[in-house]
N, CA, C and O atoms as a CHARMM CRD file, in Angstrom:
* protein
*
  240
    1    1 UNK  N    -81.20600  28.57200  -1.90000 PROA 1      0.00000
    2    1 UNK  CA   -80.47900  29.27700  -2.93300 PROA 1      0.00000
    3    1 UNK  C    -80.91600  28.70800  -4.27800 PROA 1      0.00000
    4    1 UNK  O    -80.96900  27.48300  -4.37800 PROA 1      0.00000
    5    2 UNK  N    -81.28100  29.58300  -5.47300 PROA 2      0.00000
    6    2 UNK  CA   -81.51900  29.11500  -6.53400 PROA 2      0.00000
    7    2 UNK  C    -80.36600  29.87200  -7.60500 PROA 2      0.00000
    8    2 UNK  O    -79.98700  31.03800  -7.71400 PROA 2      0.00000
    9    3 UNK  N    -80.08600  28.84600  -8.18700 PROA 3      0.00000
   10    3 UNK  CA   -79.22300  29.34600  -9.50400 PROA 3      0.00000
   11    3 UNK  C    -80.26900  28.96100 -10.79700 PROA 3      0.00000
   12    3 UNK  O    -81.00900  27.99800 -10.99500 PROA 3      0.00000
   13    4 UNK  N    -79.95700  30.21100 -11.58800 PROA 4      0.00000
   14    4 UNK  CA   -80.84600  30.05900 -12.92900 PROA 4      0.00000
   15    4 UNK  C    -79.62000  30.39900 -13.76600 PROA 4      0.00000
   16    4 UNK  O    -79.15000  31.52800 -13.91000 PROA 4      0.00000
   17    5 UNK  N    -79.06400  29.00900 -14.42000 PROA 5      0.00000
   18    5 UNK  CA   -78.80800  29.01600 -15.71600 PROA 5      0.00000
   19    5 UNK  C    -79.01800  28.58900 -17.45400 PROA 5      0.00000
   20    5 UNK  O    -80.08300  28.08700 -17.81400 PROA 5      0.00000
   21    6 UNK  N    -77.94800  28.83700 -18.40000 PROA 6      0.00000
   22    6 UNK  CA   -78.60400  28.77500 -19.71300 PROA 6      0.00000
   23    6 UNK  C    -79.63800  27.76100 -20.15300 PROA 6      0.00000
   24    6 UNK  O    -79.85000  26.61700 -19.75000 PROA 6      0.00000
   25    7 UNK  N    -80.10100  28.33300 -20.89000 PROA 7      0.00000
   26    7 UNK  CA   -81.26500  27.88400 -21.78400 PROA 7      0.00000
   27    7 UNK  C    -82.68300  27.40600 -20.29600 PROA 7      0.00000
   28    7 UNK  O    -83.38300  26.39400 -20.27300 PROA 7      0.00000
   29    8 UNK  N    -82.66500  28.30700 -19.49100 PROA 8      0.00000
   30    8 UNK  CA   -83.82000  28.08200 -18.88500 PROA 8      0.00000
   31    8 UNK  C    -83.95400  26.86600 -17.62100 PROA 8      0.00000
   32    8 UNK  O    -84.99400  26.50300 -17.07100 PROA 8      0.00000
   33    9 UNK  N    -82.39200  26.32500 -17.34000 PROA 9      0.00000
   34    9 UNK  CA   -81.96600  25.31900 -16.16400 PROA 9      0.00000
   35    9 UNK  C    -82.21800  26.52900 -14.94400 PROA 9      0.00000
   36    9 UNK  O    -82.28600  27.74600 -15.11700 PROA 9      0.00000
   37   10 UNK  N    -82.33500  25.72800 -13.61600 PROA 10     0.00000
   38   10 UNK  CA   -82.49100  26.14500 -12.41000 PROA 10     0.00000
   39   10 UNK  C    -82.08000  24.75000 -11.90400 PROA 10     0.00000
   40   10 UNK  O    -82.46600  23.60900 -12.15900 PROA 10     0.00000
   41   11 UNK  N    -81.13200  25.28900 -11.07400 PROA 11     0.00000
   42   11 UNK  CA   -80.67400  24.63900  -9.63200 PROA 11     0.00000
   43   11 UNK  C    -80.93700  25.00100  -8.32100 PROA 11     0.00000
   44   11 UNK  O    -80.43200  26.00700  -7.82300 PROA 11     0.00000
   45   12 UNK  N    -81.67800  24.27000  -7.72900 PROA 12     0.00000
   46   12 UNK  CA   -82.18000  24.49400  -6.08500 PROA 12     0.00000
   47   12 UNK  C    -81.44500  23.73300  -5.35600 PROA 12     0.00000
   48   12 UNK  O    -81.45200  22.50300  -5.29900 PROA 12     0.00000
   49   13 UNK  N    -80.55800  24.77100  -4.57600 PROA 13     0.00000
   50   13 UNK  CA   -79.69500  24.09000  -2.80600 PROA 13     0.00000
   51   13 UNK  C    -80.55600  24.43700  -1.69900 PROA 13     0.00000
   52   13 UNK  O    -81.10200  25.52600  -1.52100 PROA 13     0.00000
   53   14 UNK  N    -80.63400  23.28700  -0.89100 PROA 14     0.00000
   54   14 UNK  CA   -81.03500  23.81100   0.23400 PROA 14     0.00000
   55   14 UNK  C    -80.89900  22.49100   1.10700 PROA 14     0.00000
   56   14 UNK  O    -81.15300  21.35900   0.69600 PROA 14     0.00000
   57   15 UNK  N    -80.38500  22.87500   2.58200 PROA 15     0.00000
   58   15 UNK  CA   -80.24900  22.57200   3.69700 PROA 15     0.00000
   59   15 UNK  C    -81.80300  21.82400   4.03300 PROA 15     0.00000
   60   15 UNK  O    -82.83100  22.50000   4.03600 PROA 15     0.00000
   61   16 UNK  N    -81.80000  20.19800   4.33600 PROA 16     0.00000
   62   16 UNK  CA   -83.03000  19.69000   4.81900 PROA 16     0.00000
   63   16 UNK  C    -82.87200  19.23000   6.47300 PROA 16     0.00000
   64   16 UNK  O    -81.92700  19.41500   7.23900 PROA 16     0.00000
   65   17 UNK  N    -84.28800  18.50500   6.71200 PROA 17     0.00000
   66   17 UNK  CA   -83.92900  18.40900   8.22500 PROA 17     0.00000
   67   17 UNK  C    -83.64500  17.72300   8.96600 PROA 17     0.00000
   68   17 UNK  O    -83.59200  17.78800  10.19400 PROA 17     0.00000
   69   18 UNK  N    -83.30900  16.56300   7.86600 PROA 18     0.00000
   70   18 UNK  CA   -81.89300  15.22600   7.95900 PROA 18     0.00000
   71   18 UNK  C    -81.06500  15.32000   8.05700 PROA 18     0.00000
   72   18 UNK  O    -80.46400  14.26400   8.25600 PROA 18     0.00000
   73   19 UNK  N    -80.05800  16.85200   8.01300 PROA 19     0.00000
   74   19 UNK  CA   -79.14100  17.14800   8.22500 PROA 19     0.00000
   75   19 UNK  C    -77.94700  17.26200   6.77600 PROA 19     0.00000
   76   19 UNK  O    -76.71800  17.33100   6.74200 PROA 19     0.00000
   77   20 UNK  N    -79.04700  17.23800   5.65200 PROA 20     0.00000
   78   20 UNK  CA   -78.30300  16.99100   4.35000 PROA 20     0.00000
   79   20 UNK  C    -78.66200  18.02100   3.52100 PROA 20     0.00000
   80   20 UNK  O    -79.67000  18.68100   3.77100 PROA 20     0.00000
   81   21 UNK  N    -77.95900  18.25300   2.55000 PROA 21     0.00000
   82   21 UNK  CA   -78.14200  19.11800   1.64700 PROA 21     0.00000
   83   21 UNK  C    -78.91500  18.98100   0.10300 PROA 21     0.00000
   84   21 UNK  O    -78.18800  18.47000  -0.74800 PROA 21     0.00000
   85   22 UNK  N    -80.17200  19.33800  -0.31700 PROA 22     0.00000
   86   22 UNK  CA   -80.84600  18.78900  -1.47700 PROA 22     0.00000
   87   22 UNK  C    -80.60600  19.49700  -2.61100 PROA 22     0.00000
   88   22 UNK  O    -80.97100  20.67200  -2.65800 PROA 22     0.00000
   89   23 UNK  N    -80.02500  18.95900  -3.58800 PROA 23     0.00000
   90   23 UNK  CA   -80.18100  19.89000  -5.05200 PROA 23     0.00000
   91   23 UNK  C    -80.98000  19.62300  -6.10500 PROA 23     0.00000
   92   23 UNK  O    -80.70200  18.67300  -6.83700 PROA 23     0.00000
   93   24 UNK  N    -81.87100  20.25800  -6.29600 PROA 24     0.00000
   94   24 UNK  CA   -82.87700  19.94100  -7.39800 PROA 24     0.00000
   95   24 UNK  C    -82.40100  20.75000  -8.79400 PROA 24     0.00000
   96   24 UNK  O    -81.81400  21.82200  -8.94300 PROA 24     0.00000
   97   25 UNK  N    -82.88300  19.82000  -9.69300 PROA 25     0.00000
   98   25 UNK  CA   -82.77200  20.43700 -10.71600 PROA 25     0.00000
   99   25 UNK  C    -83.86700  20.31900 -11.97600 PROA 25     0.00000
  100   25 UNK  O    -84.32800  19.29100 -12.47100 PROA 25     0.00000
  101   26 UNK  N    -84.11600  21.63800 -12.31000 PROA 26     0.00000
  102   26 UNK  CA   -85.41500  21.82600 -13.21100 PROA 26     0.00000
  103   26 UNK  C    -85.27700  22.47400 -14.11100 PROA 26     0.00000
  104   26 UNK  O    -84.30200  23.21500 -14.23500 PROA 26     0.00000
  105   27 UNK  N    -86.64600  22.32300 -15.37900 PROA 27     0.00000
  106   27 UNK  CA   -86.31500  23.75100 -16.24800 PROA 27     0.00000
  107   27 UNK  C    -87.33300  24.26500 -16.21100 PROA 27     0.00000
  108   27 UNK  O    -88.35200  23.64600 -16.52100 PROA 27     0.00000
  109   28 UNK  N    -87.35400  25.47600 -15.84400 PROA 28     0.00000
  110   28 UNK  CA   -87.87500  26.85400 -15.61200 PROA 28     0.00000
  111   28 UNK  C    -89.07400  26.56300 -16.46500 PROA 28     0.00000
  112   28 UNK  O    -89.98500  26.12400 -15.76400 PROA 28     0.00000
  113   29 UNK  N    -89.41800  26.66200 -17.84000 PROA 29     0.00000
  114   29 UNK  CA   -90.54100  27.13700 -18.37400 PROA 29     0.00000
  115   29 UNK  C    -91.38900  25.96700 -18.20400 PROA 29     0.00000
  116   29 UNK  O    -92.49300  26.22600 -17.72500 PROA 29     0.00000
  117   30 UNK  N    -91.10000  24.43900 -18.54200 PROA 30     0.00000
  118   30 UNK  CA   -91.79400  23.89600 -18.52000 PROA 30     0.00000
  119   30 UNK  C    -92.46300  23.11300 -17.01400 PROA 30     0.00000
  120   30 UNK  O    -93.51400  22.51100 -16.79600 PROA 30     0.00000
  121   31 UNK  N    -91.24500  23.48100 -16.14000 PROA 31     0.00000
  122   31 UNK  CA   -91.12000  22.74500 -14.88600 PROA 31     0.00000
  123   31 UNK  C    -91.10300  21.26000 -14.91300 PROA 31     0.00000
  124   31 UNK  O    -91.78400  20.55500 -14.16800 PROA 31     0.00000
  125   32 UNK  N    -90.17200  20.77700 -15.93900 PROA 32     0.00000
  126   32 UNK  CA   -89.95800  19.84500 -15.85200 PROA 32     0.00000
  127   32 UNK  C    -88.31400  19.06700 -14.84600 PROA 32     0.00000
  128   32 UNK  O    -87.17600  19.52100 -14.73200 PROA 32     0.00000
  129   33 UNK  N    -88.77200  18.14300 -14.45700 PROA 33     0.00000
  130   33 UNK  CA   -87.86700  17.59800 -13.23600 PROA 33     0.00000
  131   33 UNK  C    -86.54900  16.87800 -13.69200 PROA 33     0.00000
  132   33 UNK  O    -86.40500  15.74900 -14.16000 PROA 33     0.00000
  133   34 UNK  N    -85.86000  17.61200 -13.48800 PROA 34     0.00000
  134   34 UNK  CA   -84.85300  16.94300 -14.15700 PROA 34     0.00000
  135   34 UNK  C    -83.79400  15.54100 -13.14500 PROA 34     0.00000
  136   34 UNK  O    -83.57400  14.39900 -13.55000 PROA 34     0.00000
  137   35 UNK  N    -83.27000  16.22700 -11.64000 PROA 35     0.00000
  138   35 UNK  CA   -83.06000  15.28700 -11.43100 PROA 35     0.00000
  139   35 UNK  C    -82.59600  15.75900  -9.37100 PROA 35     0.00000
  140   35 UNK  O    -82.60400  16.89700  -8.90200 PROA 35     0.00000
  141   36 UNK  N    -82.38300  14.92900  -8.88500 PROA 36     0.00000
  142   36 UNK  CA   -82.46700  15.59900  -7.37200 PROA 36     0.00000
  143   36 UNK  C    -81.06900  14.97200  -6.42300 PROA 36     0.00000
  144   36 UNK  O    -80.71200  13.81500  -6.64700 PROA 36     0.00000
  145   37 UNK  N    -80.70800  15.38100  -5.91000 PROA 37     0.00000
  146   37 UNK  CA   -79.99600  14.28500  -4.59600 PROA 37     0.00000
  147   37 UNK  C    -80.04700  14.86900  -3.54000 PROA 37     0.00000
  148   37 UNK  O    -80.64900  15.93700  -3.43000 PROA 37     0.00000
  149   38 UNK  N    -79.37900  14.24200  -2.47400 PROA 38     0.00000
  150   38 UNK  CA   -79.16000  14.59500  -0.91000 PROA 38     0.00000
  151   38 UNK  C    -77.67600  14.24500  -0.96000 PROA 38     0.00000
  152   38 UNK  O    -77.26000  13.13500  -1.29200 PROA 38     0.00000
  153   39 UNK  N    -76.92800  15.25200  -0.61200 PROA 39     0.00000
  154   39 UNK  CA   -75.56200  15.51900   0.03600 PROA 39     0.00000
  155   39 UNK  C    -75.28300  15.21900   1.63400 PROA 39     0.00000
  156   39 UNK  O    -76.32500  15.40800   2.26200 PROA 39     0.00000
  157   40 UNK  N    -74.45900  14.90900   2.27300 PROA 40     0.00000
  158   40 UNK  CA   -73.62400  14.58100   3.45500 PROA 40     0.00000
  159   40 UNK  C    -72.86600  16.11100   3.63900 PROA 40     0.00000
  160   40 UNK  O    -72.62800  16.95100   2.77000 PROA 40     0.00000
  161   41 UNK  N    -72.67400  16.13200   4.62600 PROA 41     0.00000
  162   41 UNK  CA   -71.40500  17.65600   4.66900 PROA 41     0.00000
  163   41 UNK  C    -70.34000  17.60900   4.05400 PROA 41     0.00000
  164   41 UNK  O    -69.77500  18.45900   3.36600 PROA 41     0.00000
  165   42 UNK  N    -69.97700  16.21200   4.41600 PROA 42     0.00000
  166   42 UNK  CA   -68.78900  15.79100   3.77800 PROA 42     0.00000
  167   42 UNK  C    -68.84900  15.25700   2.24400 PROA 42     0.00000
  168   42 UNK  O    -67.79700  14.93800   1.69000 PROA 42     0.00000
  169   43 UNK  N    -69.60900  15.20000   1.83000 PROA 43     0.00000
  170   43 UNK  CA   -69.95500  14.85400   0.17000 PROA 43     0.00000
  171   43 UNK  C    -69.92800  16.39500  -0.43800 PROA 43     0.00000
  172   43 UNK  O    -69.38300  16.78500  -1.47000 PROA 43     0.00000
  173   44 UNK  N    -70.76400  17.21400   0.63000 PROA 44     0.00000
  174   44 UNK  CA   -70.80300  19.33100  -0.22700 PROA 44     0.00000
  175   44 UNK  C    -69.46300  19.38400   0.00200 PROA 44     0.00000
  176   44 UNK  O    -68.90200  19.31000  -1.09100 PROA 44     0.00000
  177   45 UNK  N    -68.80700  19.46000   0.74100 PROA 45     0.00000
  178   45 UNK  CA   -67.50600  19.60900   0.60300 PROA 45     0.00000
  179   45 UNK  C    -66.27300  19.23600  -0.77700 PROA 45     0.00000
  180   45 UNK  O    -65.51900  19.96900  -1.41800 PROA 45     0.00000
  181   46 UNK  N    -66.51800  17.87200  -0.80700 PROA 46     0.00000
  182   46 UNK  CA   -65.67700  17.18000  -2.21100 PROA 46     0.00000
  183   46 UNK  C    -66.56800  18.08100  -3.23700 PROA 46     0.00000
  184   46 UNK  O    -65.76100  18.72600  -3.90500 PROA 46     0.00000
  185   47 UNK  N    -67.33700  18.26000  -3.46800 PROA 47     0.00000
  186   47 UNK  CA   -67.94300  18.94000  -4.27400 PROA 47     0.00000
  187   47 UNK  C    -67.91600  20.05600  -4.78300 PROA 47     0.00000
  188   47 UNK  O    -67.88400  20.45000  -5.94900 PROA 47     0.00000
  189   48 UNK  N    -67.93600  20.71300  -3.46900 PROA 48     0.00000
  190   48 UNK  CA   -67.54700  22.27900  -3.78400 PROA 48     0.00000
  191   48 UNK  C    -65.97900  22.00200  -3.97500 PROA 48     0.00000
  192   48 UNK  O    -66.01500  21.45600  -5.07800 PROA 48     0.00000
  193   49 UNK  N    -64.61100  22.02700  -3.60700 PROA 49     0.00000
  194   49 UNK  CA   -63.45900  21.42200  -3.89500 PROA 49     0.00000
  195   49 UNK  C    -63.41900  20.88800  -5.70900 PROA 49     0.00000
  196   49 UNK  O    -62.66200  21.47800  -6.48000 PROA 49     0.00000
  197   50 UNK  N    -64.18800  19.90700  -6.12700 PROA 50     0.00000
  198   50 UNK  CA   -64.47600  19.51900  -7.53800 PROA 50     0.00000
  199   50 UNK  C    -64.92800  20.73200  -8.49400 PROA 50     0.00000
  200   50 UNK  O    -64.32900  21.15100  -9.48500 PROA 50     0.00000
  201   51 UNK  N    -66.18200  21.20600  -7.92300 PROA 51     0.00000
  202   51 UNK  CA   -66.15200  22.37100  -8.48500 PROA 51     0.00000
  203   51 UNK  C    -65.59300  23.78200  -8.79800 PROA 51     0.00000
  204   51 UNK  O    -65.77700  24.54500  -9.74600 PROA 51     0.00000
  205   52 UNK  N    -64.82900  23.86500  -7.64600 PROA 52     0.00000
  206   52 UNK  CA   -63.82000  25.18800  -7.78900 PROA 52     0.00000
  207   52 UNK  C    -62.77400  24.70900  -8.56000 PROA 52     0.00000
  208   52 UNK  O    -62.39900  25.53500  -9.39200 PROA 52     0.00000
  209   53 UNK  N    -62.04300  23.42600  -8.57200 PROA 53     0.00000
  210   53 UNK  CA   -61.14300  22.91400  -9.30200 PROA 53     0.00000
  211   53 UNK  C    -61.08400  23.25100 -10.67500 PROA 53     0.00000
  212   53 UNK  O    -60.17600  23.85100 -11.25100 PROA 53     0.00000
  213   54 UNK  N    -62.57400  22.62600 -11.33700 PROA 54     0.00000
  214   54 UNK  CA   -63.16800  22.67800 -12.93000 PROA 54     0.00000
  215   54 UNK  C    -62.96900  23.86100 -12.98800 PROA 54     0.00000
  216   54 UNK  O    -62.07200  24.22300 -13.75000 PROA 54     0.00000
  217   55 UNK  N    -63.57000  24.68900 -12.36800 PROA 55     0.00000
  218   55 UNK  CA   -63.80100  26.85600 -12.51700 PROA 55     0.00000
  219   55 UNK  C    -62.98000  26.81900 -13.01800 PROA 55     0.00000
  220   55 UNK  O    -62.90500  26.90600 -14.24400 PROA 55     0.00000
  221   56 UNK  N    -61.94900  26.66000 -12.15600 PROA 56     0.00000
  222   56 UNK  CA   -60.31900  27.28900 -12.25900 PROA 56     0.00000
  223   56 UNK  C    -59.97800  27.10500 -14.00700 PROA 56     0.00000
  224   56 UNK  O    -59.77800  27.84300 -14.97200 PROA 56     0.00000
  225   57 UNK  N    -60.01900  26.35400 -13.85600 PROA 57     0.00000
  226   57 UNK  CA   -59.75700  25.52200 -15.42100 PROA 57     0.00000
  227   57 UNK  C    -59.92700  25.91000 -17.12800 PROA 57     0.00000
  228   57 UNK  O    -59.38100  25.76400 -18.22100 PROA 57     0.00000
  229   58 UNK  N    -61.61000  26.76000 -16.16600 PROA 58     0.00000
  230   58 UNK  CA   -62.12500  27.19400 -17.56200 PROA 58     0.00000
  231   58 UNK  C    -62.10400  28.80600 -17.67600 PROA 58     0.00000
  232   58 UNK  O    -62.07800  29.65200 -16.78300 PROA 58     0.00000
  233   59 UNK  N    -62.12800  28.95500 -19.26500 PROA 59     0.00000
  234   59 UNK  CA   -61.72800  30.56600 -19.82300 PROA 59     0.00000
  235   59 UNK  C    -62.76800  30.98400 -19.34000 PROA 59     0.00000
  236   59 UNK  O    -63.67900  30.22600 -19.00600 PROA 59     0.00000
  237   60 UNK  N    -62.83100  32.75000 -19.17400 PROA 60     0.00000
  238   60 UNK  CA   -63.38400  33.42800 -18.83100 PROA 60     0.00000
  239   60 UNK  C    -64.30900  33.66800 -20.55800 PROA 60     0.00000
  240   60 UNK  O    -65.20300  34.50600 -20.66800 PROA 60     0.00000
């Protein structure tokens, strides 16, 4: 899954074969690397949870 947001950010999820989840993050024009990790199930979880939390939070 790729998300492309402002000013030219991209976020890459994807399922590896360690059993973890990788998110990369780049910017689009220059392809420069911005920064990466590996998730646990249980780490995407608090996460997604953290993140729906913030959503909630903010104006439309």
């Amino acid at each position: 899954m790729t998300i492309k947001c402002e000013y030219g950010d991209v976020i890459s999820v994807e399922e590896t074969h360690s059993n973890h989840i990788k998110i990369e993050m780049y910017e689009e024009d220059s392809g420069a690397y911005v920064e990466h990790t590996y998730l646990t199930k249980d780490q995407a979880r608090e996460l997604i949870i953290k993140l729906q939390t913030m959503a909630e939070k903010m104006e439309d």
